[in-house]
PQR file of N, CA, C, O and H, with PARSE charges and radii, in Angstrom:
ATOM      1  N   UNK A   1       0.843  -1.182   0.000 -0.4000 1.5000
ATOM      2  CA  UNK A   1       0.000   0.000   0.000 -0.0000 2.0000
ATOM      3  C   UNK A   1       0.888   1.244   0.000  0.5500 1.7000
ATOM      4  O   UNK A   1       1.704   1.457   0.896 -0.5500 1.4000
ATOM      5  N   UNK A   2       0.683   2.101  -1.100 -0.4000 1.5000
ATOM      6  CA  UNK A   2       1.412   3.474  -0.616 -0.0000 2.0000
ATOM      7  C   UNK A   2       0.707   4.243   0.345  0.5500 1.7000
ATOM      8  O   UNK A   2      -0.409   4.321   0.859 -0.5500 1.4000
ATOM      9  H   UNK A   2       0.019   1.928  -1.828  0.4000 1.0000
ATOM     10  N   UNK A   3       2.143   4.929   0.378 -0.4000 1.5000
ATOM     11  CA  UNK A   3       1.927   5.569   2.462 -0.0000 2.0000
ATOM     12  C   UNK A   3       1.023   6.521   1.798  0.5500 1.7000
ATOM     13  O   UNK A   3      -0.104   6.244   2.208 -0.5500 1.4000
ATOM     14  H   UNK A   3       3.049   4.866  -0.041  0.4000 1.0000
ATOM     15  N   UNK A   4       0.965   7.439   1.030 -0.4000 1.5000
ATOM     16  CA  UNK A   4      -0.501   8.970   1.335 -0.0000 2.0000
ATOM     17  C   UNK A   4      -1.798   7.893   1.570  0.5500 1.7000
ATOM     18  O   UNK A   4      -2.186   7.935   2.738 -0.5500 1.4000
ATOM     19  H   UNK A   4       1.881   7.664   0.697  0.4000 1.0000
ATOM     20  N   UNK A   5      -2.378   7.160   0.915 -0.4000 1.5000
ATOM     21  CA  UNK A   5      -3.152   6.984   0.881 -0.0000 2.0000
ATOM     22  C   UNK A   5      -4.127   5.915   2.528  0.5500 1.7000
ATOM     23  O   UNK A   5      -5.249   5.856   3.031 -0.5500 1.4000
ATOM     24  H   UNK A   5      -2.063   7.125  -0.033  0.4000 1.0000
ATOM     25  N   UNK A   6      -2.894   5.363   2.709 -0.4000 1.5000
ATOM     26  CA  UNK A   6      -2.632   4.704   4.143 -0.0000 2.0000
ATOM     27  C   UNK A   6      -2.622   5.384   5.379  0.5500 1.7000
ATOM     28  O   UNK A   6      -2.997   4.890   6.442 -0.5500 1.4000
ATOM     29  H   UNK A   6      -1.983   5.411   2.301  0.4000 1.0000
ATOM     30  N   UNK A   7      -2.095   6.761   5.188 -0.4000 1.5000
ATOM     31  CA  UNK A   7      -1.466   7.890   6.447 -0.0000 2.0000
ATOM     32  C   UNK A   7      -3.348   8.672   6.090  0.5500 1.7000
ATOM     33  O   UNK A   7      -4.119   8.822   7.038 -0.5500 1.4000
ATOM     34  H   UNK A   7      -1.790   7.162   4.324  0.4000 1.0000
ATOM     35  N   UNK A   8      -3.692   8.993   4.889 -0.4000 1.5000
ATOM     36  CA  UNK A   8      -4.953   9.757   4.909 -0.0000 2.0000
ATOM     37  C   UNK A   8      -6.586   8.460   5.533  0.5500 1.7000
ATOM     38  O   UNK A   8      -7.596   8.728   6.183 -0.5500 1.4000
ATOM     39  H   UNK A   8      -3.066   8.871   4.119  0.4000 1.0000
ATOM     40  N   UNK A   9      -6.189   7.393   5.040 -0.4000 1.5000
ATOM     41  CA  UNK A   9      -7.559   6.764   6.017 -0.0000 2.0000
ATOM     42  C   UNK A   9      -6.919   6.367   7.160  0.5500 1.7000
ATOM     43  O   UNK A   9      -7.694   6.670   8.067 -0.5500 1.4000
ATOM     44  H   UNK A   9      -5.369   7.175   4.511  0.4000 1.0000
ATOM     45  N   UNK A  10      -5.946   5.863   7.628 -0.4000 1.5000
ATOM     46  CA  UNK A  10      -5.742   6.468   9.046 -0.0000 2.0000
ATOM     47  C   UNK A  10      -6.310   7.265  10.344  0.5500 1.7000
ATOM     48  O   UNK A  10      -6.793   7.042  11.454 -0.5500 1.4000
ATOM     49  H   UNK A  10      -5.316   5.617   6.891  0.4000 1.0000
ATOM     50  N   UNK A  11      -5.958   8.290   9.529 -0.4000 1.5000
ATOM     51  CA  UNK A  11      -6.163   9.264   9.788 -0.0000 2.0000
ATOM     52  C   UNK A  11      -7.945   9.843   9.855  0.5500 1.7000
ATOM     53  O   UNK A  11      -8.355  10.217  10.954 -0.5500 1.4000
ATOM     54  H   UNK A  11      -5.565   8.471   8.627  0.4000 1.0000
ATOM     55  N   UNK A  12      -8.596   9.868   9.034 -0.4000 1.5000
ATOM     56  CA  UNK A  12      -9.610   9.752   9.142 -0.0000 2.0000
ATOM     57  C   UNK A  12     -10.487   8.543  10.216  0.5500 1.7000
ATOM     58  O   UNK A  12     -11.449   8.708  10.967 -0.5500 1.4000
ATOM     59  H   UNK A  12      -8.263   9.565   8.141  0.4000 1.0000
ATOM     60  N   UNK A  13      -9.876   7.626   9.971 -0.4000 1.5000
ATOM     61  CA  UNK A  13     -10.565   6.781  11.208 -0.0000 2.0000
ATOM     62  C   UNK A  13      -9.947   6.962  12.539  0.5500 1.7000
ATOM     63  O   UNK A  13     -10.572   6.656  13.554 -0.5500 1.4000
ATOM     64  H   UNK A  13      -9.095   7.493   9.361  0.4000 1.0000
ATOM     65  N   UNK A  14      -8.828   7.412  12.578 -0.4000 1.5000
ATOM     66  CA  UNK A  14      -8.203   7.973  13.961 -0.0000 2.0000
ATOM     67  C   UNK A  14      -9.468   9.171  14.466  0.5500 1.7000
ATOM     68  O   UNK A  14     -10.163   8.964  15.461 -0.5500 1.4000
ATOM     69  H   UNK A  14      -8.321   7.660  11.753  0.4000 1.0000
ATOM     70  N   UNK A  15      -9.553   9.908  13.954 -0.4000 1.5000
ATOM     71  CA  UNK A  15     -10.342  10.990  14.245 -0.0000 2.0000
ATOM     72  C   UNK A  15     -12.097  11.167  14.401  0.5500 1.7000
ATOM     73  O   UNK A  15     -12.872  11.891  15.026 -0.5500 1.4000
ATOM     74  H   UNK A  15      -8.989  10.076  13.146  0.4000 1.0000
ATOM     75  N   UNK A  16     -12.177  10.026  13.422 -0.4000 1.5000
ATOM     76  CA  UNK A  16     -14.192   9.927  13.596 -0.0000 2.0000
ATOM     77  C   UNK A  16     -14.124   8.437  14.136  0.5500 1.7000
ATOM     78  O   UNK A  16     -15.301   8.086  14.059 -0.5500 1.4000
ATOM     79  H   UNK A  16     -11.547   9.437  12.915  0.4000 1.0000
ATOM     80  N   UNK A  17     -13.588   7.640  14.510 -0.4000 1.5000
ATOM     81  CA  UNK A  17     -13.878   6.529  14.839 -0.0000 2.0000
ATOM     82  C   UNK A  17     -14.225   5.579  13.825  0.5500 1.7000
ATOM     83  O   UNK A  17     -13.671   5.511  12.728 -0.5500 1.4000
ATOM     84  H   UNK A  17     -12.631   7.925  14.573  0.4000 1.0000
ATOM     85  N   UNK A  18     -15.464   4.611  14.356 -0.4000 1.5000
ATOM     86  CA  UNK A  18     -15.954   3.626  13.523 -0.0000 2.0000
ATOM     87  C   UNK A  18     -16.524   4.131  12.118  0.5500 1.7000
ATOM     88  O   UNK A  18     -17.378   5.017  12.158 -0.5500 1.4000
ATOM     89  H   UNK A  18     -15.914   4.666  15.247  0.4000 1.0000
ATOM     90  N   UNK A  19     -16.194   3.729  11.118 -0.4000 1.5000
ATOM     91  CA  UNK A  19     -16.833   4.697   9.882 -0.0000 2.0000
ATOM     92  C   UNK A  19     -16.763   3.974   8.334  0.5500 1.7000
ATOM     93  O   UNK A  19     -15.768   3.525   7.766 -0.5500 1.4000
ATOM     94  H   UNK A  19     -15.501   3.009  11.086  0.4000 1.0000
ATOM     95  N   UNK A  20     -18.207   4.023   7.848 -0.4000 1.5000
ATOM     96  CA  UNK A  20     -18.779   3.391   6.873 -0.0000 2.0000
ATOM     97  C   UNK A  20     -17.942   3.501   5.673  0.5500 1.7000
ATOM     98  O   UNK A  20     -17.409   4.550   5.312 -0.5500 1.4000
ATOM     99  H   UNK A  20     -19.015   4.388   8.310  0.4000 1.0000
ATOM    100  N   UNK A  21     -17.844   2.274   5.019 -0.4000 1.5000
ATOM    101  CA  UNK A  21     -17.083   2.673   3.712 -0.0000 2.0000
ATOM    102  C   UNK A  21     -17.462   3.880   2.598  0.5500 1.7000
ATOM    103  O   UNK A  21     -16.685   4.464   1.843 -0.5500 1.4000
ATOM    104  H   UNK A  21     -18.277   1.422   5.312  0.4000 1.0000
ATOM    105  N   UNK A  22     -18.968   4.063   2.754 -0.4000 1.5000
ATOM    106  CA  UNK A  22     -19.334   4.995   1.984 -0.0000 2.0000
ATOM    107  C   UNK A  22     -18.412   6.440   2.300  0.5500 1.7000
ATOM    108  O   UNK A  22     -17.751   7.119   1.515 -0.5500 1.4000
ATOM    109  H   UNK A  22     -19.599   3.588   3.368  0.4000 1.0000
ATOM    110  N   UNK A  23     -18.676   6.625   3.903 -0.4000 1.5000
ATOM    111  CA  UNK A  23     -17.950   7.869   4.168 -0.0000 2.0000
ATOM    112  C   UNK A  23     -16.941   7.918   3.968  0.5500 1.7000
ATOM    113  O   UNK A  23     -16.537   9.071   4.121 -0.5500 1.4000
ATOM    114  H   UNK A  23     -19.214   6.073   4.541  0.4000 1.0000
ATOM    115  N   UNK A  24     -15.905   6.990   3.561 -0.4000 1.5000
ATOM    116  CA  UNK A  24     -14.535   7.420   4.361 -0.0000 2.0000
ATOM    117  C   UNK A  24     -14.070   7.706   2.902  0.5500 1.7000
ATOM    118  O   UNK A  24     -13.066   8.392   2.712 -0.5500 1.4000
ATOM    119  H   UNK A  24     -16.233   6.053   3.436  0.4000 1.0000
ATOM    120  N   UNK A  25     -14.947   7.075   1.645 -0.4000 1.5000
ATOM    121  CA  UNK A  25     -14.865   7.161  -0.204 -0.0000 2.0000
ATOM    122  C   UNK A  25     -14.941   8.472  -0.394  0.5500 1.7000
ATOM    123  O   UNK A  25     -14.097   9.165  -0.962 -0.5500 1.4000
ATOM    124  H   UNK A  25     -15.763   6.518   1.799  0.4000 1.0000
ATOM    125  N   UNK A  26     -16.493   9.010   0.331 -0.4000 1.5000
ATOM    126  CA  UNK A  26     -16.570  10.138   0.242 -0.0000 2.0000
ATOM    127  C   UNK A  26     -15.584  11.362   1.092  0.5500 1.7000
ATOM    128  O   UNK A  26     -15.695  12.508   0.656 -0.5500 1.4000
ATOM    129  H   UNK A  26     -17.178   8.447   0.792  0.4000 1.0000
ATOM    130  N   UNK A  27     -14.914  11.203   1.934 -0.4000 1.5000
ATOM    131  CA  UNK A  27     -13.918  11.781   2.666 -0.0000 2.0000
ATOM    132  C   UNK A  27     -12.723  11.851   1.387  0.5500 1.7000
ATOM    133  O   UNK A  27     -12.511  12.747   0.570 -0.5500 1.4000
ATOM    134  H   UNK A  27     -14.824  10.272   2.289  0.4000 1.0000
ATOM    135  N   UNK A  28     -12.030  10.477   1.590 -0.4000 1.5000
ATOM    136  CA  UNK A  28     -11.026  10.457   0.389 -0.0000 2.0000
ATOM    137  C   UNK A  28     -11.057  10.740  -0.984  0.5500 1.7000
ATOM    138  O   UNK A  28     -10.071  10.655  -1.716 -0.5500 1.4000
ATOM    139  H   UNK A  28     -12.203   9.749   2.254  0.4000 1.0000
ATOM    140  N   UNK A  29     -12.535  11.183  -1.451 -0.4000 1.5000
ATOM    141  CA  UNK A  29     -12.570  11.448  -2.827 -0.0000 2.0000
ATOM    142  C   UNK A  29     -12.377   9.830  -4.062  0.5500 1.7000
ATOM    143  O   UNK A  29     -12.336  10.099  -5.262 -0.5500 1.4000
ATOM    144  H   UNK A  29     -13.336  11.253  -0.857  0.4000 1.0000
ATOM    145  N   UNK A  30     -12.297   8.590  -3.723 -0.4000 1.5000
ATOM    146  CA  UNK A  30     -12.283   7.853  -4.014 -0.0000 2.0000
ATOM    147  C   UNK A  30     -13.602   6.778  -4.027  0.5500 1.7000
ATOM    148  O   UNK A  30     -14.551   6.910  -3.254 -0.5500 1.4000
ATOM    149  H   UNK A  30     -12.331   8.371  -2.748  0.4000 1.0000
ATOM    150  N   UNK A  31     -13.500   5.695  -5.035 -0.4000 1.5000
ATOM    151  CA  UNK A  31     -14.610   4.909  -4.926 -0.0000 2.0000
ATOM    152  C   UNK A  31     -14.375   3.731  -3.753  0.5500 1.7000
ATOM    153  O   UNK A  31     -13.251   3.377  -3.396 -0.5500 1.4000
ATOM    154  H   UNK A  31     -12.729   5.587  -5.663  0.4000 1.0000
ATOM    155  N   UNK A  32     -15.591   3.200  -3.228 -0.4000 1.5000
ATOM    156  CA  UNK A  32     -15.763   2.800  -1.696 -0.0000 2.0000
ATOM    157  C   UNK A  32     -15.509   1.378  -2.094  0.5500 1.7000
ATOM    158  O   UNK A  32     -15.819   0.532  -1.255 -0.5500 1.4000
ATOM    159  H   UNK A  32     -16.504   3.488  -3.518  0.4000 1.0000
ATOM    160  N   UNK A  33     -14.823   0.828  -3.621 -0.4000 1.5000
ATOM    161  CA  UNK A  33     -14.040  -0.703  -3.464 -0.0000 2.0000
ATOM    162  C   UNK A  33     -12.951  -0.802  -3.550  0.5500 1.7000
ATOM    163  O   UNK A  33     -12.306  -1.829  -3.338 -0.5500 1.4000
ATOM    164  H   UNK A  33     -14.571   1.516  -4.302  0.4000 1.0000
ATOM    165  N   UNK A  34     -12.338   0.753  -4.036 -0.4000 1.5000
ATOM    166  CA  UNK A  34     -10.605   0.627  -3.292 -0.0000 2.0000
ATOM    167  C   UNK A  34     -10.699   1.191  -2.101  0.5500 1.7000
ATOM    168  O   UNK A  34      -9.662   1.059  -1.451 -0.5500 1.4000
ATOM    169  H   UNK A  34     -12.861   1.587  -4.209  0.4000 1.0000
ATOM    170  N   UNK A  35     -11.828   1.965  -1.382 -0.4000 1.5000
ATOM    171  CA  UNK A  35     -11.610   1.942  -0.168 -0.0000 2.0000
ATOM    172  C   UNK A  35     -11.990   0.467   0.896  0.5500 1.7000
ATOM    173  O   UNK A  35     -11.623   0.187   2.037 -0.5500 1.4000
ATOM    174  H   UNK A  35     -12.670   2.073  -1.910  0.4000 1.0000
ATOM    175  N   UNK A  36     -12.755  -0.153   0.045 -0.4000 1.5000
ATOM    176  CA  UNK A  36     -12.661  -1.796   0.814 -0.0000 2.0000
ATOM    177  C   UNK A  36     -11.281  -2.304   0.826  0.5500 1.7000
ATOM    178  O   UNK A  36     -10.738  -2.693   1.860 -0.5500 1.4000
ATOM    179  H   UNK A  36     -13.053   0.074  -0.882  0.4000 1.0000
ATOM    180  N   UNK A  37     -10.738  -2.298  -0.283 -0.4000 1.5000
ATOM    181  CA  UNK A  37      -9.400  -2.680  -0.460 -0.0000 2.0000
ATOM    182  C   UNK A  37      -8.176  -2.419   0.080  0.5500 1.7000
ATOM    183  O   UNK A  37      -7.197  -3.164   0.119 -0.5500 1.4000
ATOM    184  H   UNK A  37     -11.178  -1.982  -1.123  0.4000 1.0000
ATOM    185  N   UNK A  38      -8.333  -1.005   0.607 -0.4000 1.5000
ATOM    186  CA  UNK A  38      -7.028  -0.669   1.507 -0.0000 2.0000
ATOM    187  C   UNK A  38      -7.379  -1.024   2.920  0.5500 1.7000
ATOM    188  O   UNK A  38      -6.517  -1.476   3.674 -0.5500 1.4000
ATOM    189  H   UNK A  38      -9.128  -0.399   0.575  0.4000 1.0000
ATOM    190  N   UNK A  39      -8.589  -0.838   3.295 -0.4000 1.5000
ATOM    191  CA  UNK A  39      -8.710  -1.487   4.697 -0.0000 2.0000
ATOM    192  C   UNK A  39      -9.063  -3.214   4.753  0.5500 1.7000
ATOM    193  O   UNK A  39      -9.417  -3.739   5.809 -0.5500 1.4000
ATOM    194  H   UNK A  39      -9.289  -0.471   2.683  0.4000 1.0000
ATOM    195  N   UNK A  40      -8.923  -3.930   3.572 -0.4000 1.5000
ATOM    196  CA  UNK A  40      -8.688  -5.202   3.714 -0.0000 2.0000
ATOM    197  C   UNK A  40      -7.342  -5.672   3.752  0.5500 1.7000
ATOM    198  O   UNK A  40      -7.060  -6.789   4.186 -0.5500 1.4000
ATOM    199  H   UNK A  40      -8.636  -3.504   2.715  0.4000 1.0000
ATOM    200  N   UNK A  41      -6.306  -4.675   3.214 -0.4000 1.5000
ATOM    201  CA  UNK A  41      -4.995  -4.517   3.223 -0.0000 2.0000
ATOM    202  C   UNK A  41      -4.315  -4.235   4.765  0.5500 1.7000
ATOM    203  O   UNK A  41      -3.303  -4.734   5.258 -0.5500 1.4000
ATOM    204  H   UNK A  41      -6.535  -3.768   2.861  0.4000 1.0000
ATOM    205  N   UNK A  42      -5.279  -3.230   5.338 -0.4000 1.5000
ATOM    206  CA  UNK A  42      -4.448  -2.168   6.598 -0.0000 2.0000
ATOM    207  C   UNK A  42      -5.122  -3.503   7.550  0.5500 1.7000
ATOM    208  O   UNK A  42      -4.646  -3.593   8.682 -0.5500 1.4000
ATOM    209  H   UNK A  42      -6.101  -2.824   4.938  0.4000 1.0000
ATOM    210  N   UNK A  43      -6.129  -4.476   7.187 -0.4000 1.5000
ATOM    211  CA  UNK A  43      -6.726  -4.585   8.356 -0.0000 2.0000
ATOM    212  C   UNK A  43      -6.053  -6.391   8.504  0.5500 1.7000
ATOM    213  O   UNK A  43      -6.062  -7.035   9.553 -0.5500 1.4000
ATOM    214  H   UNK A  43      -6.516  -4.404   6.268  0.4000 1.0000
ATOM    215  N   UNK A  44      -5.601  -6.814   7.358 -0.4000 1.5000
ATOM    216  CA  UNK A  44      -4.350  -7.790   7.441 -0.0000 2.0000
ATOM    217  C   UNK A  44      -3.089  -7.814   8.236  0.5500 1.7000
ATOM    218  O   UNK A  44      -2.670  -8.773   8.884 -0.5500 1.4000
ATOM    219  H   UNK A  44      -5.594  -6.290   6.506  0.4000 1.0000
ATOM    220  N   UNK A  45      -2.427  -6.413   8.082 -0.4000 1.5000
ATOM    221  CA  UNK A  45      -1.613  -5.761   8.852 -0.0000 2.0000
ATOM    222  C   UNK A  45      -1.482  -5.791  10.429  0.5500 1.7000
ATOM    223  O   UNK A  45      -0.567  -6.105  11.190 -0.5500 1.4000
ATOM    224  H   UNK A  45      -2.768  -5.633   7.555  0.4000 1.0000
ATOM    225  N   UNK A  46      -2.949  -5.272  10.627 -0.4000 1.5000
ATOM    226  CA  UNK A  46      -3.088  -5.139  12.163 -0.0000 2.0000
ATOM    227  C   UNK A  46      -3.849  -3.612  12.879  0.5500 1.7000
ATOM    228  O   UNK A  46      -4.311  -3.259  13.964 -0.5500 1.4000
ATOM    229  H   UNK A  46      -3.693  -5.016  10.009  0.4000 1.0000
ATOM    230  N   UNK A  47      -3.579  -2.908  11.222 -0.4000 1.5000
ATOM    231  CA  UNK A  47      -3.807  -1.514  11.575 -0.0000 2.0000
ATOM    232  C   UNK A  47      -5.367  -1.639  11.937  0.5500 1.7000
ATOM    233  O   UNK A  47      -5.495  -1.465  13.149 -0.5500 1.4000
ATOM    234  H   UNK A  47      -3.203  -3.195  10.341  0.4000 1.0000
ATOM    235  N   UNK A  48      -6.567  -1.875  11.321 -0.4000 1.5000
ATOM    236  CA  UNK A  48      -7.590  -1.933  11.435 -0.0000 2.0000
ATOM    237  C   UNK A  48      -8.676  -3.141  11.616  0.5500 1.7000
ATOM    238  O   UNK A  48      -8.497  -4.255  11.123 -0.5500 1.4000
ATOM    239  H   UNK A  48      -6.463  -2.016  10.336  0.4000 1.0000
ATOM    240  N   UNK A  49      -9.747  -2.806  12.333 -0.4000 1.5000
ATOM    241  CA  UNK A  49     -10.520  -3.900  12.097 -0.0000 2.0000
ATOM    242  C   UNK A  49     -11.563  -3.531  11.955  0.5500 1.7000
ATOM    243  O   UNK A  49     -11.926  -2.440  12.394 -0.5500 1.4000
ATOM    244  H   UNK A  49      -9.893  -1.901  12.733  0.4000 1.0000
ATOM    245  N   UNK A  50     -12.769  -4.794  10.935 -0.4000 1.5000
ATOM    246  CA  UNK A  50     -13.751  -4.796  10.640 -0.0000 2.0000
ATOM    247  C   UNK A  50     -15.225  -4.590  11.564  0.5500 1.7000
ATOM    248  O   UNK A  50     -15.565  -5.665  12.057 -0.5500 1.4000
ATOM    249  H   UNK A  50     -12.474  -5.680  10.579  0.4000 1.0000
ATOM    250  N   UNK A  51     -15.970  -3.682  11.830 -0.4000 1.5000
ATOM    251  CA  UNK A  51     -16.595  -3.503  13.416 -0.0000 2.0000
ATOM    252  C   UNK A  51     -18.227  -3.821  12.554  0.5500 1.7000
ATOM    253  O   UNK A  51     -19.324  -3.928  13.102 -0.5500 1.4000
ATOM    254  H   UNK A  51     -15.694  -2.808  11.429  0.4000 1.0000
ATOM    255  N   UNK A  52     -17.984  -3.895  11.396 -0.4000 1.5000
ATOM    256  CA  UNK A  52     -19.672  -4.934  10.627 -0.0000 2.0000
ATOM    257  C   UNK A  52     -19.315  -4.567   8.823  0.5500 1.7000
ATOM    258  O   UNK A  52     -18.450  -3.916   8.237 -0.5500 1.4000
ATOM    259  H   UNK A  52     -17.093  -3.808  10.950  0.4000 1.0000
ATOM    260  N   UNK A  53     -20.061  -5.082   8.564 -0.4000 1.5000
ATOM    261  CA  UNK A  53     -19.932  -5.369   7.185 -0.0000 2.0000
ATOM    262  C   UNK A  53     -19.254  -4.679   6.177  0.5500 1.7000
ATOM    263  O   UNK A  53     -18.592  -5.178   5.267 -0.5500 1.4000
ATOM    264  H   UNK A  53     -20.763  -5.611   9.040  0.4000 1.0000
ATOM    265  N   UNK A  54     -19.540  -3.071   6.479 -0.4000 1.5000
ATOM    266  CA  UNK A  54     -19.153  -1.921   5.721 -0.0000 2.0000
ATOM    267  C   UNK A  54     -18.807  -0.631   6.850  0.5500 1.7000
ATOM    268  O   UNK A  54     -19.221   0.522   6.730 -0.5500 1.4000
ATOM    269  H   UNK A  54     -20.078  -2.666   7.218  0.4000 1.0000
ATOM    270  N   UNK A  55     -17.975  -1.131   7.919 -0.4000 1.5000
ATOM    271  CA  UNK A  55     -17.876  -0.589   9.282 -0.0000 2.0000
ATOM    272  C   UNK A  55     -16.682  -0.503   9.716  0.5500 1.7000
ATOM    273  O   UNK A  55     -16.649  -0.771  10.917 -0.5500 1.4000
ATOM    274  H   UNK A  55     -17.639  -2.068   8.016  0.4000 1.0000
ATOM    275  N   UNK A  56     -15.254  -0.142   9.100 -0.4000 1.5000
ATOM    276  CA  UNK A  56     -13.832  -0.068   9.856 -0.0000 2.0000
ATOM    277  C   UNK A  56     -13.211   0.691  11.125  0.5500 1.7000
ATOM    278  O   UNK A  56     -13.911   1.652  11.444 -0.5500 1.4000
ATOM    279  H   UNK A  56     -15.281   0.075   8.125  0.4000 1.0000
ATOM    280  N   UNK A  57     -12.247   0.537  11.814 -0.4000 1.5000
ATOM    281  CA  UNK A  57     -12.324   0.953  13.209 -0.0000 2.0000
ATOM    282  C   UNK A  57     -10.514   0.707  12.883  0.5500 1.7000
ATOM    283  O   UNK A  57      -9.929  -0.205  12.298 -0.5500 1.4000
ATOM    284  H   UNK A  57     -11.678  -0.243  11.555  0.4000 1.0000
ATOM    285  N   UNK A  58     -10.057   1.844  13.490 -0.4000 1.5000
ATOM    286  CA  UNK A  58      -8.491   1.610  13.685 -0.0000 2.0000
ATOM    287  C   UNK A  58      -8.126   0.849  15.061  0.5500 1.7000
ATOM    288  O   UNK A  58      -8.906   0.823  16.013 -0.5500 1.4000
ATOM    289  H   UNK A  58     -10.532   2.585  13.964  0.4000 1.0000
ATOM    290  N   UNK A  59      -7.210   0.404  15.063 -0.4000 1.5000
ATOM    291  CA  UNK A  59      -6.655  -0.554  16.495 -0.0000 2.0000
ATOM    292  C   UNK A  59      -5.657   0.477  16.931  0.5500 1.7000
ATOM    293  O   UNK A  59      -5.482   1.603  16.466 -0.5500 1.4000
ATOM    294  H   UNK A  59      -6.576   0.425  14.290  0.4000 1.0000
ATOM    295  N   UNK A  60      -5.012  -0.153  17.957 -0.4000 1.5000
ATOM    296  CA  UNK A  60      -3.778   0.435  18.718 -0.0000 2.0000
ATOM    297  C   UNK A  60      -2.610   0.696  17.947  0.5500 1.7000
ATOM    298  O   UNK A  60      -1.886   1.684  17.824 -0.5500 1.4000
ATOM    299  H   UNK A  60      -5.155  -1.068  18.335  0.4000 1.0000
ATOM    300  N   UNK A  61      -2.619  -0.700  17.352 -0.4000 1.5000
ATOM    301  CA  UNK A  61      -1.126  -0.770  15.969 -0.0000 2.0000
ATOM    302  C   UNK A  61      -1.596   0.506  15.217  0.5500 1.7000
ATOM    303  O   UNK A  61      -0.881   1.499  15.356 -0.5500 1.4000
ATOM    304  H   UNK A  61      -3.208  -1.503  17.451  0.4000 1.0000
ATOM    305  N   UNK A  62      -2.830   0.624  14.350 -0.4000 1.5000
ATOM    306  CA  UNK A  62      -2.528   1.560  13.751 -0.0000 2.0000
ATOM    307  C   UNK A  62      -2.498   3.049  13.943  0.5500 1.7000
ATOM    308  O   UNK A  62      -2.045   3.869  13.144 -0.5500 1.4000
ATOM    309  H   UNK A  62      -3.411  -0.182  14.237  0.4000 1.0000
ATOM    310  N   UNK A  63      -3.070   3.298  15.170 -0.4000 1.5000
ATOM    311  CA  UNK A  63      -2.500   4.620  15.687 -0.0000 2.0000
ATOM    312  C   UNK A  63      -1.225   4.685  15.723  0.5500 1.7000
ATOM    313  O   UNK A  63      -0.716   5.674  15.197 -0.5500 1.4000
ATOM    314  H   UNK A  63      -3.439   2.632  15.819  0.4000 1.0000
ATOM    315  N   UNK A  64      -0.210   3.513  16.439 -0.4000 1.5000
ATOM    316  CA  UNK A  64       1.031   3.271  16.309 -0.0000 2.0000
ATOM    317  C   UNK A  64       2.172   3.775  14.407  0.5500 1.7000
ATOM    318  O   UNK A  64       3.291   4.154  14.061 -0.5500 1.4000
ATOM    319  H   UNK A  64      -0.623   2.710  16.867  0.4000 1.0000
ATOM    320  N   UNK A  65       0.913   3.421  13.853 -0.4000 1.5000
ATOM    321  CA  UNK A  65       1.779   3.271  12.319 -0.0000 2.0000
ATOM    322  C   UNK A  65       0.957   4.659  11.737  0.5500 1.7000
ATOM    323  O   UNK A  65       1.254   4.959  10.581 -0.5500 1.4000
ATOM    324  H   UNK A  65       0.004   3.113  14.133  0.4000 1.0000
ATOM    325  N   UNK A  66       0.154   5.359  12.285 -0.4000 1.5000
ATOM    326  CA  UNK A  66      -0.211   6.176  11.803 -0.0000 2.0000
ATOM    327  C   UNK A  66       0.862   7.425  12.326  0.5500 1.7000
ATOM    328  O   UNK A  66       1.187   8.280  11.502 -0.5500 1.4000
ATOM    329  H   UNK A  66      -0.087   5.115  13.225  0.4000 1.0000
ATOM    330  N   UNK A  67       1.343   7.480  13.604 -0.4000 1.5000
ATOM    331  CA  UNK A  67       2.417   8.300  14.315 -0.0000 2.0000
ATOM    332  C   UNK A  67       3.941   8.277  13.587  0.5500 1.7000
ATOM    333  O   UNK A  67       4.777   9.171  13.460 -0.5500 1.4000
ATOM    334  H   UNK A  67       1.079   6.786  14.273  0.4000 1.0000
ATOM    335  N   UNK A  68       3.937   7.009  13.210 -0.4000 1.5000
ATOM    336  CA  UNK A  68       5.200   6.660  12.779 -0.0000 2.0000
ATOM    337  C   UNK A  68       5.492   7.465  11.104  0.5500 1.7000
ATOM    338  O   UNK A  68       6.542   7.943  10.675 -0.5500 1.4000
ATOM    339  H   UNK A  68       3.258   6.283  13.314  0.4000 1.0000
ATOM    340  N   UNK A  69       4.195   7.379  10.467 -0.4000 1.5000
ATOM    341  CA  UNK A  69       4.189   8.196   9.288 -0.0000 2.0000
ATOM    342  C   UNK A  69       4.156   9.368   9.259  0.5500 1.7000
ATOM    343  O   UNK A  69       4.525   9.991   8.264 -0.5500 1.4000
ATOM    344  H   UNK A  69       3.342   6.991  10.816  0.4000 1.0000
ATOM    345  N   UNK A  70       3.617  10.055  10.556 -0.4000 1.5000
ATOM    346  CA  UNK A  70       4.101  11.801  10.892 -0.0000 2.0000
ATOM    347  C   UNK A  70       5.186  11.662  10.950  0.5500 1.7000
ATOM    348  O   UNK A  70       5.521  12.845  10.884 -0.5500 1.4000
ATOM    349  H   UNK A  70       3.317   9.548  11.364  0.4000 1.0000
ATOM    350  N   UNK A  71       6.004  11.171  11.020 -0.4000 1.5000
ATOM    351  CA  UNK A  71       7.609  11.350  11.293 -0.0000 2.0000
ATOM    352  C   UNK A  71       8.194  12.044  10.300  0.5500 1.7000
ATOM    353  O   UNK A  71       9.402  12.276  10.337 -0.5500 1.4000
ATOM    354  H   UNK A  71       5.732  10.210  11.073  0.4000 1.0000
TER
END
């Protein structure tokens, strides 16, 4: 995954919490099946997890990897 796109939903779920794929498409300006796709990616990782069907939630790790990309 490249980092902007990783560091920007991050980031967005750092900040609103639990949040629908629709929104986070519409946040990022992108369509909501590469936004399935990076959080099926981030959420392999560790960064995120699935909280219902169309429902992502960041974990501890990825606050962790979201800090690490402010660097």
């Amino acid at each position: 995954m490249v980092h902007c796109p990783e560091r920007a939903l991050l980031s967005v779920l750092d900040e609103r919490g639990p949040t629908r794929v629709t929104a986070l498409a519409t946040e990022l300006e992108t369509h909501p099946i590469t936004i399935t796709q990076y959080c099926d990616d981030l959420q392999s990782d560790g960064y995120v997890y699935r909280v219902s069907a169309d429902v992502y939630a960041i974990t501890e790790a990825g606050r962790e990897r979201l800090a690490s990309l402010a660097e």
